[in-house]
N, C-alpha and C positions, 0 to 999 in steps of 0.2 A: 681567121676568126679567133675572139679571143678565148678568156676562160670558161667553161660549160657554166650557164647559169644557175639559180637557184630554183627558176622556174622551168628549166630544161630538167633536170634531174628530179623535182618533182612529178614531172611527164611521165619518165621512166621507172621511176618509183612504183605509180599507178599503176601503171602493165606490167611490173614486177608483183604487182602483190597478186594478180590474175594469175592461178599456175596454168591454166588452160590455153596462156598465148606464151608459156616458156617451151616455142619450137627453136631447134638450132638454125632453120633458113630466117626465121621471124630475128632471133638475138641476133642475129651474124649481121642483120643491117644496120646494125647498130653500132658494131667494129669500128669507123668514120665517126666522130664526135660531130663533124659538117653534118651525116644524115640525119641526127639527132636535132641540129640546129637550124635544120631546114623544115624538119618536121614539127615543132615547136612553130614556126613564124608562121608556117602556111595553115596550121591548125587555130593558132589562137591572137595571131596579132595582124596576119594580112587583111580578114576578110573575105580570101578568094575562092571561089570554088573547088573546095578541100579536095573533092572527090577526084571531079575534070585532073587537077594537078599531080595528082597519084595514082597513074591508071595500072600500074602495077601492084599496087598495096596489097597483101593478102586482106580479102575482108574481113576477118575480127579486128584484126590491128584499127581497120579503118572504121568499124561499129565501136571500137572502143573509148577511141579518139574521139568520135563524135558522143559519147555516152559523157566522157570526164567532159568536153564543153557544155554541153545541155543543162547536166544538173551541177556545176561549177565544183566537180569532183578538185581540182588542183589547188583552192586555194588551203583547204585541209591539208596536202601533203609536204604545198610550199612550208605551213608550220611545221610539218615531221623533219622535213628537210632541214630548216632551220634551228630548230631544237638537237637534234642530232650532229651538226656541226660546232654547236655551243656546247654540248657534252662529250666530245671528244672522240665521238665515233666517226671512221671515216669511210665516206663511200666511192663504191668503188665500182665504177660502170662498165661493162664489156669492153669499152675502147681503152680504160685509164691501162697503164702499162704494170703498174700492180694487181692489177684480177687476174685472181689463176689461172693460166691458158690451161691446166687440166679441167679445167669445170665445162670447155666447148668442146670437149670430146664426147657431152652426154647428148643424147636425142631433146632433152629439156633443161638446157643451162640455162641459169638466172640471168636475166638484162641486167642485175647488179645486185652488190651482196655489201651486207653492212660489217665493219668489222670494228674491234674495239680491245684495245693491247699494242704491243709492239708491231703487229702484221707481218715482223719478218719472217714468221714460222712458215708461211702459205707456201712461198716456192723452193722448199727445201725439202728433201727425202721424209717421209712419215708414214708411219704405219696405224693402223685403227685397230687398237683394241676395244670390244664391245661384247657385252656379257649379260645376263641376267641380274633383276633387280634384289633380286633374295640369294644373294653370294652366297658361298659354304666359306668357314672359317680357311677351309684347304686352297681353294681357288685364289680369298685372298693373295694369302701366299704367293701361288702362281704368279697372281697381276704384278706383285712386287717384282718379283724377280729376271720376268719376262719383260717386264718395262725397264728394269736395270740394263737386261741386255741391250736392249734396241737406242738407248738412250748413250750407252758408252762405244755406240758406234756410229752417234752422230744425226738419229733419226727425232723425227719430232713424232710424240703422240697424240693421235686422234681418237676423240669417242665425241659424245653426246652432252656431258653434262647431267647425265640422270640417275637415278639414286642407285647403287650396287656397283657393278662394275665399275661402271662410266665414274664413276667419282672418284675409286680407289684408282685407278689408272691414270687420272690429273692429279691426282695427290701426289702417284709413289713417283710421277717424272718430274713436279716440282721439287721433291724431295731429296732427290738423288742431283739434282741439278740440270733437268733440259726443259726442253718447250712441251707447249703443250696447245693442242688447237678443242676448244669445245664449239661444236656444231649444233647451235639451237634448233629444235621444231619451231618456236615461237618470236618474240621481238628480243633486241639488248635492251629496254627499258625495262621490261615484265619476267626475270628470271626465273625459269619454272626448272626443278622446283625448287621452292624457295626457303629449304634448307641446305640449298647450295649454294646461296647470294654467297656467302662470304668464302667459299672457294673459286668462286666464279672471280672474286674480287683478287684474288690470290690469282689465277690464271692471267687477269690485264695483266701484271706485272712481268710476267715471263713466259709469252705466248700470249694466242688472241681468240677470244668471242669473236664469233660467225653467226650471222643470219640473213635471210634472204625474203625476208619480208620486215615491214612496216609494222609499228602498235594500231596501224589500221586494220589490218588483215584478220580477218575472223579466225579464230584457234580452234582446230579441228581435231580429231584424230588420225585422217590421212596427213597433218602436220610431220607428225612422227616418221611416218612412211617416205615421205618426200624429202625428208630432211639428209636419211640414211646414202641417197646417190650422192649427198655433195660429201658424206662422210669419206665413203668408198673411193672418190672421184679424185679426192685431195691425198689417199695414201697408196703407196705403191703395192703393199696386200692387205689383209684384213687377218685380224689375232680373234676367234671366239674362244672367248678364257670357261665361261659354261654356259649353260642355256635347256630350256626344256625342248620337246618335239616342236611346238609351233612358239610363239611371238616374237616380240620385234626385233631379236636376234639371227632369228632365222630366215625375217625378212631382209635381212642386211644382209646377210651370206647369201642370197639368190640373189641379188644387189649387185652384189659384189662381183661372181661369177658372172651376170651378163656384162658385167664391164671389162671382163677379163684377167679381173684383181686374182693374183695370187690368195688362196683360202687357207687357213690354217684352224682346226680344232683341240683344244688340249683335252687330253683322254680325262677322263673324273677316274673319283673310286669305283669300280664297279657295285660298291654300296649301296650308290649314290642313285638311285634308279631313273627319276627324274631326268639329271645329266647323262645317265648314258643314255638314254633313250634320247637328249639332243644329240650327243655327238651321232648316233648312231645315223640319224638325220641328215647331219653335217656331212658324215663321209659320203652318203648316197648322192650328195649331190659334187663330190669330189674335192670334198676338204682333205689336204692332208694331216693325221695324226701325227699328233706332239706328244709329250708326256714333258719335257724340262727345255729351260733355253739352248740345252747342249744340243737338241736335234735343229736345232735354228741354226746351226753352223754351217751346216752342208747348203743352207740357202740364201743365208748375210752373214759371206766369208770378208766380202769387202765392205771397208768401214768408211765410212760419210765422213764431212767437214767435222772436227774436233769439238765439240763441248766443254770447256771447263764447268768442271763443278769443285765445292768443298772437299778436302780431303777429311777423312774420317778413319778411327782407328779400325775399322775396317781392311782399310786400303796396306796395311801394316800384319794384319794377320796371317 
């Protein structure tokens, strides 16, 4: 068989943007670009008794398929599909040999994920830094300097793209000179939020936009939630730089830990009540305390594939 179609990957697309049919037995049939191409022909171009033909199908898969035929759900996504290959995004389906083989380790990986930048970041060491959207001036700091570490030992940084942390954490690895992966909630057409377009545009250049849904897929608030396991999924531990007792940080850190990601918390000022009362959060569910990148040595002693970056009078001091 030849190249996966335009209207095969809009199939997949479809049941992509469903998170309710991302099971690991459901994605895993899909591994074969053949079952893909089988399941396209016998759905929308044989004719033949869909069901008779696939007595194994789990049933949503097969309500779903017959839902995109009925109300001619595919010709909308053949457009997304198409619009997004003309924009430079590329996708990337369970079988293609560029999707992350860490994302089938989760109980609900993506049938495919859209990506947009160099892509070489995905299968290299990375770590996810992720923090609160109302940073302290101090924590700044922190992200700086914890992302120096991580970045002069060859790792790429992961977070979200959202305003506070998430942002100064793709800045300070663009900065310093490494990659950097931002993991959308939402589509790469609609960048939210959108006083991050022009860092996000600054990320294609050196590292890539991720996402795992379509400009079709309705924007949620469990967007956010669901977005956090590809975060975790894609780094080998998780950095919370600061955070209160509950939101979406903390959501990540239990994220994380069911995945078995190494957890890391940096202490605040004890000023700082707010933060400590996340970290304190943090450690009950068995984050290790930080306080500087030098307690990060006892745990990434050995250093990843090299990074060139600019030298800077810095490097001279």
């Amino acid at each position: 068989m030849g190249d996966t179609t335009v209207q095969e990957l809009a199939l997949l697309a479809c049941l992509n943007d469903v998170h309710a049919l991302k099971k690991r037995e459901y994605v895993r049939r899909f591994s074969d670009r053949t079952t893909l191409h089988t399941f396209y022909t016998d759905f929308f171009e044989s004719g033949a008794d869909t069901t008779a033909a696939h007595p194994d199908l789990p049933a949503p898969l097969l309500q779903k398929a017959i839902e995109i035929r009925t109300r001619g759900l595919l010709d909308f996504y053949i457009d997304i599909i198409r619009n997004y290959q003309q924009s430079g995004i590329r996708i990337l389906p369970v079988y293609d040999p560029n999707y992350p083989k860490k994302l089938l380790d989760l109980n609900d990986p993506p049938f495919m994920i859209f990506e947009k930048g160099s892509g070489y970041p995905l299968s290299k060491p990375a770590v996810a830094i992720v923090g609160t959207r109302n940073i302290s001036p101090e924590s700044i700091e922190k992200t700086g300097e914890i992302v120096e570490f991580f970045v002069s030992r060859g790792y790429v940084i992961v977070s979200g793209l959202a305003r506070g942390t998430d942002a100064h954490a793709h800045a300070a690895a663009l900065d310093c000179g490494g990659e950097t992966i931002a993991v959308l909630p939402g589509d790469l057409i609609h960048i939210i939020p959108k006083e991050n377009q022009e860092l996000s545009q600054r990320i294609v250049t050196s590292g890539s936009l991720v996402s795992e849904v379509t400009d079709l897929a309705k924007m949620h608030k469990g967007r956010y939630i669901e977005r956090n396991r590809i975060t975790s999924a894609l780094s080998d531990a998780v950095i919370v730089i600061e955070t209160g007792k509950s939101g979406g940080s903390i959501r990540q850190a239990e994220i994380a830990r069911k995945q078995g990601k190494p957890l890391y918390s940096v202490k605040p000022d004890p000023a700082n009540a707010e933060a400590m009362a996340g970290h304190t959060a943090l450690i009950s569910i068995s984050a290790t305390s930080i306080e500087s990148p030098l307690d990060l040595l006892h745990y990434f002693t050995q250093k990843q594939h090299h990074i060139s970056r600019p030298t800077t009078l810095a490097d001279f001091s």
